[in-house]
C-alpha positions, 0 to 999 in steps of 0.5 A: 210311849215314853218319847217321840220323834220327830219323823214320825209326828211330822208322817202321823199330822201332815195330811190333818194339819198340812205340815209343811217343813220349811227350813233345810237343815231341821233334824227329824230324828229329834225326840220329844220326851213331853205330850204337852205343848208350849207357847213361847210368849214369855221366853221371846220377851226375854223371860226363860227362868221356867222355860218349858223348851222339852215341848213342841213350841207353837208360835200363833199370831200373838207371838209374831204381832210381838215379834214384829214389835221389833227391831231387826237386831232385837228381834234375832236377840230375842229369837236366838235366846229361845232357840239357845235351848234344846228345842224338839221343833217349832210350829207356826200357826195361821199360814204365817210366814216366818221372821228370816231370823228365825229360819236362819238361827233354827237350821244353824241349831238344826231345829225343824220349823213347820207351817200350818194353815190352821189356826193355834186354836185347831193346832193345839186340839187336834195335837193335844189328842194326838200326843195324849194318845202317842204317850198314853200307857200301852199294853198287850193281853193274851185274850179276846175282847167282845163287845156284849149289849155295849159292855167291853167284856176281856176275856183271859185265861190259860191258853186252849181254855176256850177263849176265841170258840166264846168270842166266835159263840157271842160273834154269832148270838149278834155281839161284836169282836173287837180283838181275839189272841191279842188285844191292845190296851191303851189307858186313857184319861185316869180311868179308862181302857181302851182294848184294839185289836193288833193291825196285823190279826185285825179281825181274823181268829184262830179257831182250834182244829179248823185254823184261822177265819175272818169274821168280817167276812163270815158275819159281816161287818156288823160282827166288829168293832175297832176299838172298845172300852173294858169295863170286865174282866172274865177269867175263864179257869178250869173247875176245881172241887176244892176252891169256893166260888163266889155264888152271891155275888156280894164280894166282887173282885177287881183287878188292875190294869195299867193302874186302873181297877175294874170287876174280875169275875172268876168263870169256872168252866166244865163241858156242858156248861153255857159260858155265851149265855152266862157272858150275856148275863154278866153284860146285863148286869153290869149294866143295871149296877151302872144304872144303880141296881145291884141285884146281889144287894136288893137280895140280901137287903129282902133275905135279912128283912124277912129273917128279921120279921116274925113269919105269920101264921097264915104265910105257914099255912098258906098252899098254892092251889093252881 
């Protein structure tokens, strides 16, 4: 999301952090166009040459001991020339009860003012995660999202190929859906995808021939999962004789998305083959290349030791006899 506004900041925090708003003629339809959040310290002192105004301002207990340093009219001097700009809107920390300077300059510049009884500590962690996640990049895939022994495995490919019958085959081996037909994909931090389900499919899914199922209710609510972070992606494609497919596994292909690179792993599929089970093994390999172990290589690094090695006359002549 590229801005936020203030209505809908206000409905999202006002049970975790007990917003109140506090003056009458606060806008609410104002935009926030910046996550990070700002403390007004040095521009109420008088310097706003690198005043960061685009930001929610929080106004703790430090602002308001220098605020109270004051005398009346310096005080509305020095609120005036912080409310001058195009603020979003002010938070004040701690329960503390605004200067009536502020409420009054703040409802002529239509500016919101809300009280919280937390602390400017709590305030800005809880917030900061907030709006991390309100302006982290967004996306939407046509596919399913299947948590397999803990690996977030995506599973895309061409419409009617066989998404959702694998999703529903690993549901039923003991793995967790996390989204089928739509899967919500947020970027966290610089490296991380977190894949969710859409609120209205939830964990519903659409089974070809026989129509729409709720997992949870069939497999329990062990069978899902809300949320689940993509590690692979699983392209399921339909044979080709002509195309030559990855057999070693030596050079891995990644792919990206919202910038961030993962494995892509190209599935060829034709009736009879077992794509569950070969799902489950991609999982379980994925997790001994994180534990260092990457089978591919240990068994290239044999093959060329032993062609390199001279072959031994009794390994020629040697039988199995049981």
């Amino acid at each position: 999301m590229e801005w936020l506004n203030i209505k809908k900041l206000f409905e999202d925090n006002k049970v975790n952090l007990k917003l109140e708003i506090i003056n009458e003629k606060g806008k609410l339809n104002k935009i926030i166009r910046e996550k990070d959040l700002h403390r007004p310290g040095l521009a109420l002192s008088g310097f706003v040459q690198v005043f960061t105004y685009k930001r929610i301002q929080v106004i703790g207990n430090s602002e308001f001991t220098y605020l109270k340093t004051l005398s009346p009219a310096l005080r509305k001097a020095s609120i005036r020339r912080v409310l001058e700009f195009d603020i979003p809107c002010i938070i004040i920390t701690n329960g503390n009860q605004p200067p009536q300077e502020l409420l009054q300059i703040a409802d002529e510049k239509e500016i919101a003012v809300f009280l919280t009884p937390f602390s400017t500590t709590k305030v800005t962690q809880l917030l900061s995660a907030y709006l991390d996640e309100e302006f982290a990049p967004k996306i939407t895939i046509h596919g399913s999202l299947v948590d397999v022994y803990g690996v977030g495995l995506l599973f895309t490919g061409r419409s009617g190929i066989g998404k959702s019958e694998i999703a529903l085959d690993l549901v039923e081996r003991g793995h967790q859906l996390v989204a089928d037909d739509v899967v919500n994909i947020i970027r966290k931090g610089n490296n991380v995808l977190i894949g969710a389900g859409s609120e209205m499919l939830q964990h519903h899914m659409e089974v070809r021939g026989l129509g729409i199922i709720d997992v949870r209710s069939i497999f329990g609510i062990r069978s899902i999962r809300k949320q689940k972070r993509i590690q692979v992606e699983v392209h399921l494609e339909d044979w080709d004789d002509s195309e030559d497919y990855e057999r070693i596994g030596l050079d891995e292909e990644t792919t990206k998305i919202l910038e961030v690179t993962i494995q892509l792993i190209k599935l060829p599929i034709f009736p009879g083959k077992n794509i569950t089970v070969i799902a489950e093994v991609i999982a379980l390999n994925t997790l001994l290349k994180l534990e260092g172990h990457h089978p591919a290589i240990e068994f290239n690094k044999r093959l060329l030791k032993k062609m390199s090695t001279p072959a031994h006359p009794q390994e020629i002549l040697w039988h199995d006899n049981e």
